[in-house]
C-alpha positions in Angstrom: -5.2 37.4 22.1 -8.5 37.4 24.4 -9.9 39.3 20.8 -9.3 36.5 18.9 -10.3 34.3 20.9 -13.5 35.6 21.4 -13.8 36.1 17.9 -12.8 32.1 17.3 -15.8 31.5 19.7 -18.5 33.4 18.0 -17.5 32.2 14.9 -18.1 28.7 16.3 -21.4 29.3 18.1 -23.1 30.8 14.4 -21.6 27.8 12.8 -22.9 25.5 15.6 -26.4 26.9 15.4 -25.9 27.2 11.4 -25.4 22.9 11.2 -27.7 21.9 13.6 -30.5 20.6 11.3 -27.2 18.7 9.4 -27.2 15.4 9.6 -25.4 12.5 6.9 -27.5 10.2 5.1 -27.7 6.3 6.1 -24.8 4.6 5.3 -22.8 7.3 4.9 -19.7 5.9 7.6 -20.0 2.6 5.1 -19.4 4.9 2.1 -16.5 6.6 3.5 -14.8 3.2 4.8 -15.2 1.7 1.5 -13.6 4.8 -0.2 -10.9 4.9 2.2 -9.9 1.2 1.8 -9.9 1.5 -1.9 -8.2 4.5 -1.9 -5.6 3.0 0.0 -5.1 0.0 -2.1 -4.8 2.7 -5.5 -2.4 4.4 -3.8 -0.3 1.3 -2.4 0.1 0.2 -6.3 0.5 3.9 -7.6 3.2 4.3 -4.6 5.4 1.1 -5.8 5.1 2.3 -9.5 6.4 5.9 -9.2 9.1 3.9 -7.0 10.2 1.5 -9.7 9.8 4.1 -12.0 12.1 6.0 -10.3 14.7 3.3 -9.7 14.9 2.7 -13.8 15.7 6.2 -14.5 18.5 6.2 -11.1 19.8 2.5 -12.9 20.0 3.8 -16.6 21.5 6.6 -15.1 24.1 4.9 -13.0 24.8 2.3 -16.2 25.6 4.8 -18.6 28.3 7.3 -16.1 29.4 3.6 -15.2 30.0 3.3 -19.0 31.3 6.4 -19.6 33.8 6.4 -16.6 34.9 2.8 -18.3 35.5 4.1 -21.7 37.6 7.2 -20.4 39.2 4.8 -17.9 40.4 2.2 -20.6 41.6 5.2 -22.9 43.7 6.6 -20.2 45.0 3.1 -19.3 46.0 2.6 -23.0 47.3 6.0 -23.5 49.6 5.3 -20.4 50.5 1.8 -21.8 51.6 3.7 -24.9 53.6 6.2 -23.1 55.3 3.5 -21.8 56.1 1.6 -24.8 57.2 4.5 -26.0 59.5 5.6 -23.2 60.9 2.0 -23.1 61.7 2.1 -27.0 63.3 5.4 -26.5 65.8 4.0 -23.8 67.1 1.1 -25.9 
């Protein structure tokens, strides 16, 4: 561990003395704050459509088993209804 470690320091101390002479033009903080709140707005919108654009495909999805389970539901509950009839006719 004390290898790497040494290692992790070196590597900082050449890239220390490697960005010394670095320095960010004027008004680059202003240019980062202004991307960063108008990034955050895009994202706010893109965020709510891939939401609602998620909730339509769960809805369609939930109307049509809802539709589905009806349709097999009333079949059942007429076949039943026409066992029935059936069973009372047979006892007359």
């Amino acid at each position: 561990m004390d290898d790497e470690s040494r290692l992790i320091e070196e590597r900082l101390e050449r890239l220390k003395l490697a960005t010394e002479g670095i320095q960010s033009r004027s008004g680059f903080e202003q240019r980062v704050m202004m991307a960063v709140l108008q990034s955050g707005a895009f994202d706010w919108r893109s965020g709510l459509w891939r939401v609602g654009r998620y909730g339509l495909i769960v809805s369609l999805v939930a109307v049509a088993l809802a539709t589905v389970f009806a349709v097999q539901g009333a079949s059942r509950a007429d076949e039943m209804q026409a066992m029935s009839y059936g069973t009372v006719d047979l006892e007359w």
